[in-house]
C-alpha positions, 0 to 999 in steps of 0.5 A: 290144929298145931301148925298154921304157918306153911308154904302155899301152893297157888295165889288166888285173890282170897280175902276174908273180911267178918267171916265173909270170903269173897275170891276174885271179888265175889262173895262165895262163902261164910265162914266160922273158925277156932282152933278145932274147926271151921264151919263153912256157910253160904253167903245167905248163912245155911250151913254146908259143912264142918272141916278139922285137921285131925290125926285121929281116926273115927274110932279115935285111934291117934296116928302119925298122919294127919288130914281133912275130916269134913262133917254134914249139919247131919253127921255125915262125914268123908275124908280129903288129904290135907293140902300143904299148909299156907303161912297164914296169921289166923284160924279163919284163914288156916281153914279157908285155905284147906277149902280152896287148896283141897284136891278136889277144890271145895270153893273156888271163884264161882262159890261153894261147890254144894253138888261136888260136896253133896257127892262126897257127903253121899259117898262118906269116903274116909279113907284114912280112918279106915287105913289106921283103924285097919291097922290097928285092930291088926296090931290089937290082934297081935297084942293079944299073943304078945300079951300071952307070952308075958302072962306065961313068963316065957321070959323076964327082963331085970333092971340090968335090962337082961332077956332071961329066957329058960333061966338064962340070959338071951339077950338084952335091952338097952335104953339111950335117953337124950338131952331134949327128952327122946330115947332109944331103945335097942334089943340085943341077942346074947352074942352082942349082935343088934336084933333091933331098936325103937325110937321114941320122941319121947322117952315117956312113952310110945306112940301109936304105930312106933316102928320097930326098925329090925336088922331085916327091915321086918315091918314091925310096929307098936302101940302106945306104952308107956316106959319106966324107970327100971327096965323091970317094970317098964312096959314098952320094953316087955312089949317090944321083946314080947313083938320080937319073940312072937316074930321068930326073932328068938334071941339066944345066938342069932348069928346064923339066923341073921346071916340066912335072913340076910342072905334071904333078905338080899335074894329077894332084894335082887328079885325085886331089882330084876323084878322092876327092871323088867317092868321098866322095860316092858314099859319102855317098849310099849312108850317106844315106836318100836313093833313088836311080833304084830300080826301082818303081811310082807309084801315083796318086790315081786308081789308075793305076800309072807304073812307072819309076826312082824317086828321092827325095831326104830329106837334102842330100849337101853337108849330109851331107858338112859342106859348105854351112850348116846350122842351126835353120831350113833353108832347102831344108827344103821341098824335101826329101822331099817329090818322087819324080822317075820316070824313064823309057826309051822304045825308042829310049833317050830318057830322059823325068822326071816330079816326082810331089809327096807332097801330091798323095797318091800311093803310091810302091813300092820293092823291096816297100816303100810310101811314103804321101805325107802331111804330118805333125803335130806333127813340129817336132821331128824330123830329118825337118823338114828333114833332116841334123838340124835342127830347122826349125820351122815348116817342116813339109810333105808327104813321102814316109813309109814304110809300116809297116803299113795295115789295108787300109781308109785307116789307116797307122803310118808312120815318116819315113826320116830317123827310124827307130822314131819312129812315126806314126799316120794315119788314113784320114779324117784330112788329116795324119798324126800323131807319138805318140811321146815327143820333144819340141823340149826333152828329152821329151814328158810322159805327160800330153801324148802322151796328150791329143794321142792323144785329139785326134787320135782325136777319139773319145769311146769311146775311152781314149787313155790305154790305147794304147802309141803308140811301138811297131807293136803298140800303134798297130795295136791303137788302129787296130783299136780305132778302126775298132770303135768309132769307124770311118766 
């Protein structure tokens, strides 16, 4: 263990007295603690466990990462990530900590989670060994080839640092040691032009898994070697240009090499970029409340049925994915919602579309749900304005509503996709349909409000709108119900 002092991540009411771990005033756990590891009891003292903080694997391979190794009375062992560290004072602390910040919580308030371990104990995960020592028996494989370029002297390096390769100079090796002990190493081609460099934490030796940075990023790593003093005899440098060669990094004059692998280097770059773009907007669209090519049936005024795939598009994708301008008014508002393309495939696999406008007052059929095309009132203030939440006033047109319920003789509760739960009521002798719910443009609508306009949208003396829950399915079915008693036409 090398470090007890981090920032914790949660406060829990842990104190430790004599090894005893009590949480919230329980006694949960025993625990026994050096510098290596600690062991976890029950409070009757039966061992549960062992936990260490190790970078090495099970096979003993040093690693540049670090986690929770946990080991059975019978040897049986898994493997956890090591939780951010807490500013702790001592070793007992340090690994109780671990036990309660682990992902999953090994102890908590309760005690220790003996059924949770045993799992994990049967399971004998360990992720992180099998990652490393994966790895490194790649990089023993390649060591092997490596190994027989230096046997056959396909190259020699001098204390001058030069590559000679068929009796001249390829290129050529440098190292730069600094005041605090690390040191740089840089591979040059003949020309002078930088093929890669290495850096060390100290200029001794490498460390297991030692990147080599290449000037194409290729994901080149060593294990450990150790340097010398003259570049003849120095270990990691025949290594390194051993890694290189054996690559296709051939040394001699690169130039028309880095630029081809460059230029490879930035297509696939682009690729990647169009790649991800491409997955952002897949994404995107299937956040969005946009329909997209959903089989379903367009029934017109008239009663006739087109069936066909159908799309109708709420809110703008560029919008959604933080591109193009957005604000109070917007723009394409008009446009949205406010269509359903039908798509239709003859025979002979010709594709023909048909815009379908929601002020035309066509009913749209999707997986058993229907969509009324209205305009609706008083809605300045809700997303569906215009989409992506803006506010749009004075942009208010005919959409494609969801149908919550409709009584079967013209009256509908509806809700816009882009405002799920914001109900709105229409009427069958009424041109629009119309919001009764309590937002406003700022904060919310008054009692007195929602109730006056609930009376003018009614228009019934023999009704009191005072008396209706207009933001819930049930109180707007009932004011149907109401209506079509009392005031029906």
């Amino acid at each position: 263990m090398t470090c007890l002092a981090v920032l914790a991540t949660h406060a829990q009411d842990i104190k430790i007295k004599k090894g005893e771990v009590s949480i919230g005033g329980n006694l949960v756990a025993l625990i026994k603690a050096d510098r290596s590891q600690g062991e976890l009891s029950t409070p009757d003292g039966k061992q549960v466990l062992t936990v260490s903080a190790t970078s090495l694997t099970r096979q003993g391979t040093r690693t540049p990462e670090k986690w929770l190794r946990f080991t059975s009375p019978d040897g049986t062992v898994f493997e956890l990530s090591d939780p951010q560290d807490r500013l702790v004072l001592s070793t007992t602390k340090f690994y109780v900590y671990k036990l309660t910040d682990s992902k999953p919580q090994l102890i908590n308030q309760s005690g220790i989670r003996t059924t949770l371990i045993d799992k994990l104990f049967r399971q004998g995960s360990c992720p992180f060994s099998t990652k490393w020592d994966s790895i490194y028996n790649v990089l023993k494989a390649e060591e092997k080839t490596e190994e027989k370029l230096i046997a056959s002297h396909k190259f020699a390096i001098n204390d001058e640092g030069d590559i000679v390769i068929n009796k001249a100079v390829a290129g050529k090796i440098y190292v730069n040691k600094t005041d605090n002990g690390a040191a740089t190493y840089y591979v040059k081609d003949a020309k002078g032009n930088q093929i890669a460099q290495l850096k060390l934490a100290s200029w001794a030796r490498s460390d297991n898994f030692s990147s080599i940075s290449t000037f194409d990023d290729a994901p080149l790593m060593l294990l450990e070697y150790k340097t010398s003093l003259k570049l003849s005899e120095d270990e990691l440098a025949r290594r390194m240009v051993a890694k290189l060669l054996a690559n296709g990094y051939g040394l001699g004059d690169m130039g028309e090499t880095i630029k081809t692998r460059l230029a490879n280097k930035a297509k696939a770059q682009e690729g990647q970029a169009v790649e991800q773009e491409q997955q952002l907007t897949r994404e995107a669209m299937a956040a969005s409340a946009n329909i997209y090519n959903a089989p379903g049936k367009i029934t017109l005024p008239d009663g006739s049925v087109i069936e066909g795939g159908i799309t109708i598009l709420y809110e703008s994708i560029e919008k959604k994915m933080g591109k193009g301008i957005s604000g109070i008014l917007d723009l394409d508002a008009p446009a949205l919602g406010s269509a359903a393309t039908l798509t239709r495939t003859d025979a002979s696999g010709n594709k023909t579309e048909t815009k379908y406008k929601a002020a035309d007052g066509v009913t749209v059929t999707i997986k058993g749900k229907d969509y009324l095309g209205v305009k609706g009132s008083k809605d300045g203030v809700l997303n569906n304005a215009g989409g992506s939440k803006s506010i749009n006033i004075g942009t208010r047109h005919a959409q494609f509503f969801e149908v919550l319920y409709h009584d079967g003789k013209g009256n509908y509760v509806l809700q816009h996709p882009l405002d799920e739960g914001e109900l709105y009521l229409k009427l069958k002798d009424r041109k629009e349909a119309v919001y009764l719910g309590n937002k406003a443009l700022l904060g919310t609508r008054s009692e007195k409000t929602r109730i006056k306009l609930t009376a003018e949208y009614l228009n019934c003396t023999g009704m009191d709108a005072s008396r209706y829950d207009t933001c819930t399915l049930e109180g707007l079915r009932q004011l149907i119900s109401d209506y079509n008693n009392t005031c029906g036409r």
